[in-house]
N, C-alpha and C positions, 0 to 999 in steps of 0.2 A: 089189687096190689097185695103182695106177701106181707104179715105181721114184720114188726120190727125185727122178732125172736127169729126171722129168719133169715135172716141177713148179718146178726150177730158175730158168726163164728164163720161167715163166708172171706171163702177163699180161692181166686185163682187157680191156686198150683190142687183145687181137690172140687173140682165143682160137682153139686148133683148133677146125674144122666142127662136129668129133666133140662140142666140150663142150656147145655149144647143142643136140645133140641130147639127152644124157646128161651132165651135169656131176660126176656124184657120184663118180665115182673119182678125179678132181683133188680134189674136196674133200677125199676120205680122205684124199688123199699129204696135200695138204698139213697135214691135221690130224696126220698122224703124223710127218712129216720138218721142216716149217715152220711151227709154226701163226702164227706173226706173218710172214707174208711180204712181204717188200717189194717196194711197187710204185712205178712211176716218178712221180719229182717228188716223193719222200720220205713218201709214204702209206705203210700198210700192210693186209692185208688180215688181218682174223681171220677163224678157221675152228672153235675151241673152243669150243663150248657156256659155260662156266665164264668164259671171257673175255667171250663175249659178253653174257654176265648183267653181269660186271663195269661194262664202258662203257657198258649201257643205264641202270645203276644210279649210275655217277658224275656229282658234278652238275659236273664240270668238261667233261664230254663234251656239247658244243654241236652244237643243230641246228642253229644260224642258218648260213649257207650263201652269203653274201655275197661271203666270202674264198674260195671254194674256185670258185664259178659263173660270179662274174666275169672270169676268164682264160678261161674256155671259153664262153661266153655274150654277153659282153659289154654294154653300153645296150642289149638286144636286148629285146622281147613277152616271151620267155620267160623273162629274169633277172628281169623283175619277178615275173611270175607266180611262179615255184619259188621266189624271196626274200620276197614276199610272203604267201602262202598259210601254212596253221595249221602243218601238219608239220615245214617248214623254219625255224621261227619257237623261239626261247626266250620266257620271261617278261620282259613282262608283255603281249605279244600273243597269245603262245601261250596262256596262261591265260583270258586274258577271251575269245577267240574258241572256247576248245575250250568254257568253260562254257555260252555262249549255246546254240552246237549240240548237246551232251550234252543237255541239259533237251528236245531235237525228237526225241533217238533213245533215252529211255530204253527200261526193259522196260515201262511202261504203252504208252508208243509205239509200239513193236514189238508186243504183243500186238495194238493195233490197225490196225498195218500185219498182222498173218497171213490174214485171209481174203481181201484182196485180190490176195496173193498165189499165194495159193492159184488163186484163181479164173483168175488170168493163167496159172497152169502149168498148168490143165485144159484151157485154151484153147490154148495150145502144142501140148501133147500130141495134141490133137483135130487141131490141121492138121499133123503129123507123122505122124500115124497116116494120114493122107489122104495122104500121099506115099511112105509108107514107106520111101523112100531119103530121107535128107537130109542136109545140113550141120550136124548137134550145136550147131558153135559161131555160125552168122548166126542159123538156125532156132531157137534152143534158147539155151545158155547167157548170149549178150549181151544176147539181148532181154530177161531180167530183169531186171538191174539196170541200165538204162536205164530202164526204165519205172518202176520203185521211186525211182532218184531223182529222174526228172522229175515223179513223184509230190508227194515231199518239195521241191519246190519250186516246185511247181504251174504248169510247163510245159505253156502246151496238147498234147496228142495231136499236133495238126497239127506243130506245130514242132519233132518231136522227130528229126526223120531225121538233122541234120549232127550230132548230140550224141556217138554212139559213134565218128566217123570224129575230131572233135575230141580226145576224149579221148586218141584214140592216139597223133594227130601230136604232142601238148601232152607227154605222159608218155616219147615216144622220146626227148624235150630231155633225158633224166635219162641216158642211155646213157656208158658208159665212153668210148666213142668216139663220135662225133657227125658224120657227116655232112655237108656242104652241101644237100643234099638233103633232109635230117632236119629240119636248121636251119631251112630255108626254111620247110618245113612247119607248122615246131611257132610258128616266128611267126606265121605265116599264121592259124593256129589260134585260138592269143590273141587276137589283133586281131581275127578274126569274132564269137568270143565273147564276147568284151565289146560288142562292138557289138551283139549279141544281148541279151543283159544289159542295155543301157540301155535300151533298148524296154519289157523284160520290167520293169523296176526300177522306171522312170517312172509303169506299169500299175499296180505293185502299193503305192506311194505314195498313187498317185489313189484304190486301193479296197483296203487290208489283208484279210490273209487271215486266219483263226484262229491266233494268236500259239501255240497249241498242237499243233498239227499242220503250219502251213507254214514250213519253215525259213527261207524265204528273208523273209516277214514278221517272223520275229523275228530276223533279221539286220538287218533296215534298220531294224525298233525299237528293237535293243539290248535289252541287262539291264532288266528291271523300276526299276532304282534308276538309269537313263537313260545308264548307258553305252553308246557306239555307237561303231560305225565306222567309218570316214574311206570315199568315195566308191571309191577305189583299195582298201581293203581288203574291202570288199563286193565285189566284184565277182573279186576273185580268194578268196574262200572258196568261194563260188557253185562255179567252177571247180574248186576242190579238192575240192569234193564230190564231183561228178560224177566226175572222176578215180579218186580213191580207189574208189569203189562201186562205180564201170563195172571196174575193172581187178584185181578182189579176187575181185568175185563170181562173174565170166566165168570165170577160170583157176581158180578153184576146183571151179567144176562141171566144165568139162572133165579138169582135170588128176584131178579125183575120181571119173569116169566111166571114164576111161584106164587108172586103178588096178582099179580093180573086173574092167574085160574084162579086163586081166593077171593075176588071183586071183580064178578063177571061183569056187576055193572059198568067198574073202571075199563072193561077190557073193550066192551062196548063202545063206549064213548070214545076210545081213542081210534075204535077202527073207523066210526060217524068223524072223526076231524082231527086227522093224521098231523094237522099241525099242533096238537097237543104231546104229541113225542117226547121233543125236547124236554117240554116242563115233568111229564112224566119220569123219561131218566132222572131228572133231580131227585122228585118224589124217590124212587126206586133207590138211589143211595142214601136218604135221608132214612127211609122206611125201615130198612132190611140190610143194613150195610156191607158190601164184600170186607172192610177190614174195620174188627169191632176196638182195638186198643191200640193205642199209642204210648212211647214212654217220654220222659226228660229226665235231668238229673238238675236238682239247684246248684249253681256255683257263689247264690249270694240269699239270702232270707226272702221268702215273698210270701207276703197276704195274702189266703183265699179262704171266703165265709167265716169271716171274724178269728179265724186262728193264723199263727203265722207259723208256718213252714220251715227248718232251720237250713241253713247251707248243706249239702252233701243228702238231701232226701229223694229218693228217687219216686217219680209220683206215675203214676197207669191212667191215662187219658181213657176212660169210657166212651169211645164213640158214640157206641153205639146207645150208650144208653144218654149222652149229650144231646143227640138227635131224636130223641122222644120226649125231653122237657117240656111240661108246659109253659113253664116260663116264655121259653121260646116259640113253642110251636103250637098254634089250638088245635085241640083232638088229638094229640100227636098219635096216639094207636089207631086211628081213621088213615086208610091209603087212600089217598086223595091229587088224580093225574096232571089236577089243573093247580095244584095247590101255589102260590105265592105269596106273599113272598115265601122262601125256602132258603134258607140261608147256612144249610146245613154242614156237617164239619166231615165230612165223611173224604174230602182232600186234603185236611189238618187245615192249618190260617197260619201267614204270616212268613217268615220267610222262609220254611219249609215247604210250603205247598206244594204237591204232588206239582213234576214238573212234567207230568206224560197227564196230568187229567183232561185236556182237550180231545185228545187220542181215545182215551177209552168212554168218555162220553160219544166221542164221532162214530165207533164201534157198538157201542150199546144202542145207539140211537137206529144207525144202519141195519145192524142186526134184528132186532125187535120191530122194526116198523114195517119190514122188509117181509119179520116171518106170521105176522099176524093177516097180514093181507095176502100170503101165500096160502096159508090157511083157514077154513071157514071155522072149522073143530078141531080143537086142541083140548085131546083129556086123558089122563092120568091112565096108563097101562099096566101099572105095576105100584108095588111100594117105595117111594123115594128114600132116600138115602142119604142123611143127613152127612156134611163131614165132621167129625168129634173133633176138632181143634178149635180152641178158645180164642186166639187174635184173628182166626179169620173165618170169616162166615158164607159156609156156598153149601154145594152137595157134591157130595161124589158120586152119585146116578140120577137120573130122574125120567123113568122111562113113559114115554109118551108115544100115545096113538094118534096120528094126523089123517085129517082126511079134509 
């Protein structure tokens, strides 16, 4: 663990190199010397486990994200987008847009999204094995969940190539520190994809798809009992789809592969009893998380670790470093495949809960279990490639020799 003295004067929007490579020993200090530490412009950052159950659980802790995007965002593509979309959203948008989608991704759903998935990781695996060097993460990791959710929203094949480079620039607008360069991007982003979107939207007007299986049809139908939504809110769920799914399921299979070559022994055991998988992916978003922070905003005063928090405080959910407490977790820097219980926060709690986490556990599960027993040797070709953004944790290469 890092001295107190190092955590002092930490800050988000200026982190050492070192923490984008490795963040988890600022997260202890601060779990043990700070855990409500404060950050500029009167925020503060939690790192407790117990806290952070607390504020996913208060209904005074708001998503909506208006007051906090609009100083850094401004009338910009992107403030509408991240004000718009389900996650940033309270009741009564967040509700009617999370149920519509829920009902396209349950476990009937998902069951009958697995063979297809399946079939796309054989396919994977077949032109990997054909190159035996490769990049993990273009080759491998991304191209699943781009293909599953342009799936779920019945995106031609043809049209799918600007989708993952979208999601990125759209998802860096979320960064402690933002760029002009970011900026430009992540506008840039919005405004193509919506303009994608209304082609797509027009199409799928003129000829509906199965209100059961394509999301994007039972977006523009609405609830059975004719609730719908506004032109401007379709078109930015659309977007948060893709978002969420591209950016969950990517860092999870890398950052779950990353883990595995670090604890040959874990990698071992799972390939001796393949029904260790499942428990594994938990481990693998507890461990190493694809997304390290979450925000809220108070609308009314809440208690956490003997201080109390005033109305209007905007607080940074530490995932990542909530899923290493010991409090909660024994050993928590041991990866451990069989570990349970696992109770980890790495899909938020409460009425947020990621509403696509079935999906990309079904995918991380499929993917990983699929390429381990494809493979007898899986090792490092090259130097990986960390990605430098602070709320989300993967790589942008990781080139690997298979044989």
């Amino acid at each position: 663990m890092l001295p107190a003295a190092a955590v002092r004067d930490f800050q988000l929007t200026r982190v050492p190199a070192e923490f984008l490579d490795d963040p988890y020993p600022w997260y202890a200090a601060l779990r043990e010397h700070d855990p409500l530490h404060a950050l500029e412009g009167g925020g503060v950052f939690v790192s407790r486990y117990e806290d952070a159950i607390a504020v996913y659980r208060a209904p005074q802790a708001s998503s909506d994200k208006k007051a906090e995007f609009h100083p850094k965002l401004g009338a910009s593509p992107l403030y509408e987008h991240h004000t718009t979309s389900l996650v940033f959203n309270d009741p009564p948008l967040h509700t009617r847009v999370r149920r519509i989608i829920k009902g396209a991704v349950n476990q009937k759903a998902i069951a009958r999204m697995e063979a297809n998935v399946a079939r796309l990781v054989d396919t994977l695996l077949e032109e990997m094995a054909q190159k035996r060097e490769v990049d993990f993460i273009d080759d491998f990791a991304a191209q699943i969940p781009i293909e599953v959710i342009g799936n779920l929203l019945d995106i031609p094949h043809a049209d799918r190539s600007p989708l993952r480079g979208w999601s990125v620039a759209i998802l860096s607008g979320l960064e402690p520190k933002l760029s002009p360069a970011m900026f430009d991007a992540g506008n840039r982003a919005v405004t193509e994809f919506i303009d994608f979107l209304k082609v797509l939207v027009a199409a799928r007007r003129r000829k509906p798809g199965d209100y059961e299986t394509d999301v994007l049809t039972r977006l523009i139908q609405g609830e059975q009992d004719g609730e719908s939504l506004s032109e401007k809110e379709l078109y930015h769920q659309c977007i948060f789809l893709l978002n969420a799914g591209h950016e969950t399921t990517t860092n999870l299979i890398g950052n779950g592969l990353w883990a595995l070559l670090g604890n040959p022994a874990d990698l071992e055991r799972l390939r001796a009893d393949p029904a260790l998988v499942p428990a594994a992916i938990e481990e693998m978003l507890r461990y190493d998380g694809p997304i390290q922070l979450n925000n809220r905003r108070l609308t009314a005063p809440l208690a956490l670790s003997g201080q109390t928090l005033p109305e209007g405080t905007l607080i940074t959910l530490g995932i990542g470093a909530a899923n290493r407490d010991p409090a909660q977790f024994p050993e928590p820097e041991r990866f451990d495949v069989g570990r349970k219980p696992n109770r980890h926060l790495a899909f938020g709690q409460g009425d947020h809960v990621c509403v696509g986490m079935n999906v990309a556990r079904m995918e991380g599960r499929i993917a990983l279990a699929r390429l381990i027993a494809r493979f007898k040797k899986i090792e490092l070709a090259g130097t990986p490639e960390r990605d430098r953004r602070v709320r989300f944790r993967g790589f942008r290469k990781l080139p690997l020799r298979l044989s």
